[in-house]
C-alpha positions as CSV (number, residue, x, y, z in Angstrom):
1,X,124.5,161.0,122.9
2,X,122.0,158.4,123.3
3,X,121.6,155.5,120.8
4,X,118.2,153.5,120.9
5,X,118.5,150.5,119.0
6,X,114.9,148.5,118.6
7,X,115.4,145.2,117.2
8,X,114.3,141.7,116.8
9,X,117.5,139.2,116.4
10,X,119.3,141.2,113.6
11,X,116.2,142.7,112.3
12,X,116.2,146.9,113.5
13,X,112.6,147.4,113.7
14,X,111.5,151.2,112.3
15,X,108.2,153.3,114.0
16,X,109.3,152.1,117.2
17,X,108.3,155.0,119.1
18,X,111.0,155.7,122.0
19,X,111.2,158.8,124.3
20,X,113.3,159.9,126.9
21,X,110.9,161.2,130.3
22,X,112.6,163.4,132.2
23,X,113.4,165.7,128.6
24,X,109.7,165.0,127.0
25,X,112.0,164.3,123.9
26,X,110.4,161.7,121.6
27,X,111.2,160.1,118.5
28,X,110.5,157.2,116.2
29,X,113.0,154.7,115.2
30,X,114.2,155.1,111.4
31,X,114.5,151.9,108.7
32,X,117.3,150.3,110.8
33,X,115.5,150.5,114.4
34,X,117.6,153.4,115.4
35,X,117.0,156.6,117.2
36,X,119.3,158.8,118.5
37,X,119.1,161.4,120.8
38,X,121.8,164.5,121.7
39,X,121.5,165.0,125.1
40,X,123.0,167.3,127.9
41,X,124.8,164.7,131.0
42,X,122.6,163.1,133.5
43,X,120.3,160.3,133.9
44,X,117.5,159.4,132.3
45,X,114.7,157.3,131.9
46,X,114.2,155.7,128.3
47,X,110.6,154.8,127.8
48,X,110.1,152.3,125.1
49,X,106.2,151.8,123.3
50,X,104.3,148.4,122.0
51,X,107.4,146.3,122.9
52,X,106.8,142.7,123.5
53,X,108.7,140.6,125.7
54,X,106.7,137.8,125.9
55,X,102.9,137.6,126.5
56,X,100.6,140.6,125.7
57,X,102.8,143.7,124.5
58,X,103.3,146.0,126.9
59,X,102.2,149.6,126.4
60,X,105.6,150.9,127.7
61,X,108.9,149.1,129.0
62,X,111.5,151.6,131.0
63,X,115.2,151.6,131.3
64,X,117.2,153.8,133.3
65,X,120.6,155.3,131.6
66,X,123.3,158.0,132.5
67,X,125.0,160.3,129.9
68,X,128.7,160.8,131.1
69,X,130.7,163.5,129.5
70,X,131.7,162.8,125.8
71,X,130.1,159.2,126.0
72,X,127.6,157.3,123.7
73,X,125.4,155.6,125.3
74,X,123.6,152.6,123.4
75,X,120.4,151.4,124.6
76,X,119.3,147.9,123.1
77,X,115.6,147.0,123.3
78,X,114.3,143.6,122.1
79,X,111.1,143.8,120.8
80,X,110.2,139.5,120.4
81,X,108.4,139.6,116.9
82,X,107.5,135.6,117.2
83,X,105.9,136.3,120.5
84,X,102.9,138.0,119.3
């Protein structure tokens, strides 16, 4: 399993849209800024949307995981609400 968690400090940010490539799966991030996706092993890329780091947002951000037998795999991405 893969746990997204889009966030600002403390603050889980919902709508997020967050998808995982090589699976076409995409989902939006609920009330607390989480997604979760069931997945079968392997790696992956996770492709974040409208995440700012600093600067203009950019339209994707992209972070590599790998899903290991009866693992949960928890993805943190930091979307900078102040930096808009």
């Amino acid at each position: 399993m893969v746990l997204v968690y889009v966030h600002w400090q403390e603050q889980g940010l919902p709508d997020k849209r967050v998808e995982l490539v090589e699976l076409g799966i995409e989902l939006a991030t609920n009330d607390e800024g989480l997604a979760e996706f069931v997945v079968p092993i392997g790696d992956y890329t996770l492709r974040a949307y409208e995440i700012n780091r600093g600067g203009p947002v950019l339209h994707f951000i992209d972070q590599k995981i790998t899903v290991i037998l009866n693992d949960e795999i928890r993805v943190d991405v930091v979307d900078c609400l102040p930096c808009v």
